[in-house]
C-alpha positions in Angstrom: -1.7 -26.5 20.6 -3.4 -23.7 18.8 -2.0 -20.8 21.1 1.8 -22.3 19.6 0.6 -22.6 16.2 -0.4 -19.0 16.8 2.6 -17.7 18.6 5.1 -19.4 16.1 3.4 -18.0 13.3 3.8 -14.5 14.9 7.4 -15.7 15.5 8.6 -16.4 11.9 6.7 -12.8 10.8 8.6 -11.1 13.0 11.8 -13.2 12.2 11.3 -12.4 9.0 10.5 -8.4 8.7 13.8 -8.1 10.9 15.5 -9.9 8.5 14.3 -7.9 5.5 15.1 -4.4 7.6 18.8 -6.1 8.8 20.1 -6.4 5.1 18.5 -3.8 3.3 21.3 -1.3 2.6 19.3 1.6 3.1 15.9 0.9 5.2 13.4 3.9 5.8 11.0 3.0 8.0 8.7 6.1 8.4 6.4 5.1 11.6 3.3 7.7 12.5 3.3 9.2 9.2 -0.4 10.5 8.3 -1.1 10.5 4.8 -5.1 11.5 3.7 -5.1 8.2 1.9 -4.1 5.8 4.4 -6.6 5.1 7.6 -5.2 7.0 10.2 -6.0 3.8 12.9 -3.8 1.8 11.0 -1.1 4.8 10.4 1.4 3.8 13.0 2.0 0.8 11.1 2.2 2.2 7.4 5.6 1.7 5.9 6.6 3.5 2.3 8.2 1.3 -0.1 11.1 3.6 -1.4 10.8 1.2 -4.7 7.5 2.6 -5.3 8.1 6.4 -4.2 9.2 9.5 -5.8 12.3 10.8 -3.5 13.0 14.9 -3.1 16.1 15.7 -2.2 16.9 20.0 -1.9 20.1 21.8 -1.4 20.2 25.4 -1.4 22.7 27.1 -3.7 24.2 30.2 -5.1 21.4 31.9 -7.0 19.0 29.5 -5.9 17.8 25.6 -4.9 18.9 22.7 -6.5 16.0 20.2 -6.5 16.5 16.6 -7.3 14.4 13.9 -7.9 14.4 10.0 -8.0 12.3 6.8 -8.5 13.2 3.2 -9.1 12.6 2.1 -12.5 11.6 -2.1 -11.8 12.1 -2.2 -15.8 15.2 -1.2 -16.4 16.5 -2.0 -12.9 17.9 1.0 -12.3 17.2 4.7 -10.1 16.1 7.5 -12.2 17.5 11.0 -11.3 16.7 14.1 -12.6 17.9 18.0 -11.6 16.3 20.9 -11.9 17.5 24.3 -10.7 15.1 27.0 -8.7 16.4 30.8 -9.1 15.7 32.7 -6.0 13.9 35.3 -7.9 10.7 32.9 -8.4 8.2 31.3 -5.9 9.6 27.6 -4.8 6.0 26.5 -4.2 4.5 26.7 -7.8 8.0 26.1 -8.8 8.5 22.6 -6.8 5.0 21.6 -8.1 5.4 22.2 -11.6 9.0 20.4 -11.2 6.8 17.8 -9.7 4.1 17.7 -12.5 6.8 17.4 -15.3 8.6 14.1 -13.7 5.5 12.4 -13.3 4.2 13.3 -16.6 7.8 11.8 -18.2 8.1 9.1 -15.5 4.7 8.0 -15.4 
C-alpha cells in the first residue's frame, strides 16, 4: 500500500496549495520566471512570495513618471508605500535605481 501512501500524500499537497491560491485575495503566481539566482531546471516551479518582495508600480504623468513602491512590513503588520516622482528632463534608468537604492537602504 505504498503507491496509496504515496499518491494521497501528493493528494493533500495539492489539496492544500489550491486552497492557499483559492482564498488569497490577491494571488501572483509568476510561472517561468528566470531569475540569475534561482536554478533555471527548477524555474518553472519558482513562485515569489509578494510578502517578501519589493513591488514597482509606474504611471506616467504630466512632467514626468510617478514611481511607487511597496513591501510588507511582518512587524508592524502592515504594507509600506512610498512615491517618488521622475521629471522627464532626467534619465529613468539611473533615476529608478537610485529610487531603488534609497528604499532599500530605509526599508532594509
Amino acid at each position: 500500500m505504498i503507491w496509496f501512501d504515496n499518491w494521497f500524500a501528493a493528494q493533500c499537497r495539492k489539496a492544500w496549495n489550491n486552497s492557499r491560491v483559492e482564498h488569497d485575495p490577491t494571488p501572483r503566481k509568476r510561472r517561468g520566471t528566470h531569475i540569475a539566482a534561482v536554478d533555471l531546471k527548477s524555474s518553472n516551479d519558482f513562485e515569489m512570495d509578494d510578502r517578501k518582495s519589493y513591488t514597482i508600480r509606474m504611471q506616467p504623468a504630466t512632467g514626468g513618471t510617478v514611481v511607487e513602491v511597496s513591501h510588507y512590513d511582518d512587524t508592524a503588520g502592515e504594507w509600506n508605500k512610498d512615491l517618488y516622482i521622475v521629471p522627464d528632463n532626467k534619465e529613468f534608468s539611473s533615476e529608478l535605481t537610485s529610487i531603488m537604492v534609497q528604499y532599500k537602504l530605509r526599508h532594509g
